[in-house]
TORKOL-4160 file (C-alpha; in steps of 0.2 Angstrom, whole numbers, padded with zeros to 4 digits, m for minus):
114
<pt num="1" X="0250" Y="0079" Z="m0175"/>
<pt num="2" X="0233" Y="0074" Z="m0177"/>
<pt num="3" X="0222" Y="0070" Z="m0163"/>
<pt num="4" X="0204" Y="0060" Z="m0163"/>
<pt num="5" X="0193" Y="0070" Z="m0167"/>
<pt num="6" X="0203" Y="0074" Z="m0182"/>
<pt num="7" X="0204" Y="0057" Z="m0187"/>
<pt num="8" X="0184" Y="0054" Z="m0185"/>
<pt num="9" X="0182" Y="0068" Z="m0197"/>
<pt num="10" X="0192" Y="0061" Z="m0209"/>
<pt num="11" X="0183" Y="0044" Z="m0209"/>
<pt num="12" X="0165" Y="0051" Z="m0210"/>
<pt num="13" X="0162" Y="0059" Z="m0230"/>
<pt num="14" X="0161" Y="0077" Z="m0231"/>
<pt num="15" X="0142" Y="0082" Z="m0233"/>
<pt num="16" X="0136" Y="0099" Z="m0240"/>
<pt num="17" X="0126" Y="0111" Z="m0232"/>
<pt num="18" X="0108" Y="0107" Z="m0230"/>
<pt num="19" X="0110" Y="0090" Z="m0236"/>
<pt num="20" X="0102" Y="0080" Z="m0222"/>
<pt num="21" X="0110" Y="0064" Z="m0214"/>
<pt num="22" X="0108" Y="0048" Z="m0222"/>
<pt num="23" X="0097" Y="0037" Z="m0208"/>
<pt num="24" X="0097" Y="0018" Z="m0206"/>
<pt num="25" X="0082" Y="0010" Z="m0216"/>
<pt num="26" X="0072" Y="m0001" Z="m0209"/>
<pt num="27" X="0073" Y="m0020" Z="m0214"/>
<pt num="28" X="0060" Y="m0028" Z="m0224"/>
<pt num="29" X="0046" Y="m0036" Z="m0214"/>
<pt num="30" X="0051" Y="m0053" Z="m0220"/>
<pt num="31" X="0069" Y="m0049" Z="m0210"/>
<pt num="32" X="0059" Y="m0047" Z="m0193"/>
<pt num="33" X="0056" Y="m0061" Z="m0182"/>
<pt num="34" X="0040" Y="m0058" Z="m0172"/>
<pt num="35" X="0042" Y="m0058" Z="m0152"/>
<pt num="36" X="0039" Y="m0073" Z="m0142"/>
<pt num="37" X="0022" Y="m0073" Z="m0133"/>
<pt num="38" X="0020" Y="m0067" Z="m0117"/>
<pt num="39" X="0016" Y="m0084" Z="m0105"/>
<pt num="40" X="0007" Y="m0079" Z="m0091"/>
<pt num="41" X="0012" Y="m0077" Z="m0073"/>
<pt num="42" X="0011" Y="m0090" Z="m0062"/>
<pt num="43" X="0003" Y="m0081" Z="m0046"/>
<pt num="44" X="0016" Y="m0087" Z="m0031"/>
<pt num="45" X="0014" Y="m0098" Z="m0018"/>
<pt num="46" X="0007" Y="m0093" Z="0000"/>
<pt num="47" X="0016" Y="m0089" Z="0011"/>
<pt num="48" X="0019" Y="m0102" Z="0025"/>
<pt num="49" X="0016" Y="m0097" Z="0043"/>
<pt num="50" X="0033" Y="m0098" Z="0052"/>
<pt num="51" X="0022" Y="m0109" Z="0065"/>
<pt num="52" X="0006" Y="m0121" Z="0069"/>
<pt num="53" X="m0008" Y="m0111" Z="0074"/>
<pt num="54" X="m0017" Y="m0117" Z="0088"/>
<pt num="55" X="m0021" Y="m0104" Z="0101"/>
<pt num="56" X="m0037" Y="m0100" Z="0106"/>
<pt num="57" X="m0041" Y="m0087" Z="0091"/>
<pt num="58" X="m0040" Y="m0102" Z="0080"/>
<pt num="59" X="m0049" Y="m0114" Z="0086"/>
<pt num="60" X="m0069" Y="m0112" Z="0081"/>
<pt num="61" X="m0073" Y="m0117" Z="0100"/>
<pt num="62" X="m0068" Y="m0101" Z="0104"/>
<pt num="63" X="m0076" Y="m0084" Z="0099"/>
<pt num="64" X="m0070" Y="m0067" Z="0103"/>
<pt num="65" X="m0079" Y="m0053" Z="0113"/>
<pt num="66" X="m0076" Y="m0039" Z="0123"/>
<pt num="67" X="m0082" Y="m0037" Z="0139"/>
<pt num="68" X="m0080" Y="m0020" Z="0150"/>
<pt num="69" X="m0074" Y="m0022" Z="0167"/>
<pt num="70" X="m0068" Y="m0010" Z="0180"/>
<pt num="71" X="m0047" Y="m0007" Z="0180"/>
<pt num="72" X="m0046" Y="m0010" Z="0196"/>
<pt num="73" X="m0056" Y="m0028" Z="0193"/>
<pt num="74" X="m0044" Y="m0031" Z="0179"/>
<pt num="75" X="m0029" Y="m0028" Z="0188"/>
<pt num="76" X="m0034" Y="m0040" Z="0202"/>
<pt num="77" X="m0037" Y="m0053" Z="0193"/>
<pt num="78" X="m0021" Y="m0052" Z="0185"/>
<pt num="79" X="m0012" Y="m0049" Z="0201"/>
<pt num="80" X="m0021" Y="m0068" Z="0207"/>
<pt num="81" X="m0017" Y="m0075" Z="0191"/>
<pt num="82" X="0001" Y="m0071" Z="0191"/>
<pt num="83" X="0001" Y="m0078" Z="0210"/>
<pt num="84" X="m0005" Y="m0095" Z="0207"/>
<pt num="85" X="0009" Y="m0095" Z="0193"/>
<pt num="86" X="0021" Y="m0091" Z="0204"/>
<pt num="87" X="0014" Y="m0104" Z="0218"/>
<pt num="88" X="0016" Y="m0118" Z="0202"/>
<pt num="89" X="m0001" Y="m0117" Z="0197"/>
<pt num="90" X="m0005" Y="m0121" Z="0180"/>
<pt num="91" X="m0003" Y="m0104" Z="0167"/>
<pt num="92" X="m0018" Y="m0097" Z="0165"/>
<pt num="93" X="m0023" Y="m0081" Z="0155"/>
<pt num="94" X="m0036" Y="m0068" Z="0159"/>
<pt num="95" X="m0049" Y="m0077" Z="0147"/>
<pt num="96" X="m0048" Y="m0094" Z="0155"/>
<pt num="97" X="m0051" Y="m0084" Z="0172"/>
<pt num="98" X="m0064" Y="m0078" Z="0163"/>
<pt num="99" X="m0071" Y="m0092" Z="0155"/>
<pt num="100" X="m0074" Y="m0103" Z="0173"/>
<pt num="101" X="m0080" Y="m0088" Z="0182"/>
<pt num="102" X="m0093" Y="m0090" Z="0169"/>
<pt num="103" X="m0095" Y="m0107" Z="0171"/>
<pt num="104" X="m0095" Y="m0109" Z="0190"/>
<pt num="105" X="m0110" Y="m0093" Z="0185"/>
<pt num="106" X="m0120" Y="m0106" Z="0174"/>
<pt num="107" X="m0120" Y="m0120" Z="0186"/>
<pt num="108" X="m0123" Y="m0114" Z="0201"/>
<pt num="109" X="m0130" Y="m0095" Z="0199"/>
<pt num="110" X="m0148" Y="m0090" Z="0198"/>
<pt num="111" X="m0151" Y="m0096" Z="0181"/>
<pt num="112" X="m0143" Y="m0112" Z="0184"/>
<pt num="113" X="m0153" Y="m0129" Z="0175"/>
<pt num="114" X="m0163" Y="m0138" Z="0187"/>
């Protein structure tokens, strides 16, 4: 009974010792179609934004600062903020509190324009 491997050696011609392996040759250059050239990449599209943007940070009438105020300031105001909320007053945030103390500052404080 002969198994596989028995039946590969037989198909393969005997070869003598120190005889190297027959390898493949190359085809001629006329045989070898060139590659295609590379095309470019396209870069990809932006990304869109899942939603308009149109808070404050966005709009140029705005500018961002930081101002430093004590905690216990802070957490007043929040406090009378989230009571006129809950009264049905109009939402307002701790810059728009901000932002007409300020006013109210300008128009009738001591630097106020005659």
């Amino acid at each position: 009974m002969s198994t596989a491997y028995d039946r590969l050696l037989a198909k393969k011609p005997a070869q003598t010792e120190g005889e190297p392996e027959p390898q493949a040759q190359p085809a001629p250059a006329e045989q070898i179609e060139p590659p295609e050239p590379l095309t470019p990449l396209e870069p990809p599209e932006p990304k869109k934004r899942g939603r308009r943007a149109n808070g404050k940070s966005s709009n140029g009438d705005y500018e961002r600062f930081g101002v430093i105020i004590t905690r216990e300031t802070h957490i007043g105001v929040q406090r009378v903020l989230l009571d006129l909320y809950a009264r049905g007053e109009p939402k307002l945030d701790f810059s728009d509190a901000v932002e007409d103390a300020l006013k109210f500052w300008l128009e009738h404080g001591p630097y106020r324009k005659k």
